[in-house]
C-alpha positions, 0 to 999 in steps of 0.5 A, a space after each residue: 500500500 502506497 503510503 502518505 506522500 505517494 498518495 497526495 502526489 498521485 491526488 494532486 495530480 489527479 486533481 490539478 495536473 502535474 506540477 514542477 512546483 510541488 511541495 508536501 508538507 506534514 504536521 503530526 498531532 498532538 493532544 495536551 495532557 496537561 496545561 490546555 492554553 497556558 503554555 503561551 501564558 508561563 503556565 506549564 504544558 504536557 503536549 505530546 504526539 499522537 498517530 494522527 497527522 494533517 498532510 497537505 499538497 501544495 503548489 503554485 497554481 497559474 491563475 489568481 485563486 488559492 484553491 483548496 481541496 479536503 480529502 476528509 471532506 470531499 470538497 473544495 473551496 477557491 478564493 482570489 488571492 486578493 482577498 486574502 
């Protein structure tokens, strides 16, 4: 079974093409055993990893839109980039 990374190559081209451009990117989770929202305020914190991960695609794209695609969700969004 192909893993993370070969999957979100393979969707992204599905989706937008191929792209020279592109760039994968991961951020694992984590929950706060102790000290939700006190880390930022000198509180002490727990945080620690879990299995879970957010993976996202990314890649210049050739018109002025940012577009966004959820694979959880199964549905996109798109919005011109001066409105950001």
């Amino acid at each position: 079974m192909a893993g993370p990374a070969s999957f979100l190559r393979h969707e992204f081209a599905a989706r937008y093409g191929a792209s020279p451009g592109l760039h994968l990117f991961r951020a694992p989770g984590r929950v706060n055993l102790i000290g939700e929202h006190t880390d930022y305020s000198d509180g002490f914190a727990l945080p620690i990893a879990i299995e879970f991960a957010c993976y996202v695609a990314a890649a210049p794209s050739a018109g002025n839109r940012l577009r966004v695609w959820s694979e959880n969700l199964r549905q996109a969004r798109e919005w011109p980039i001066e409105d950001i």
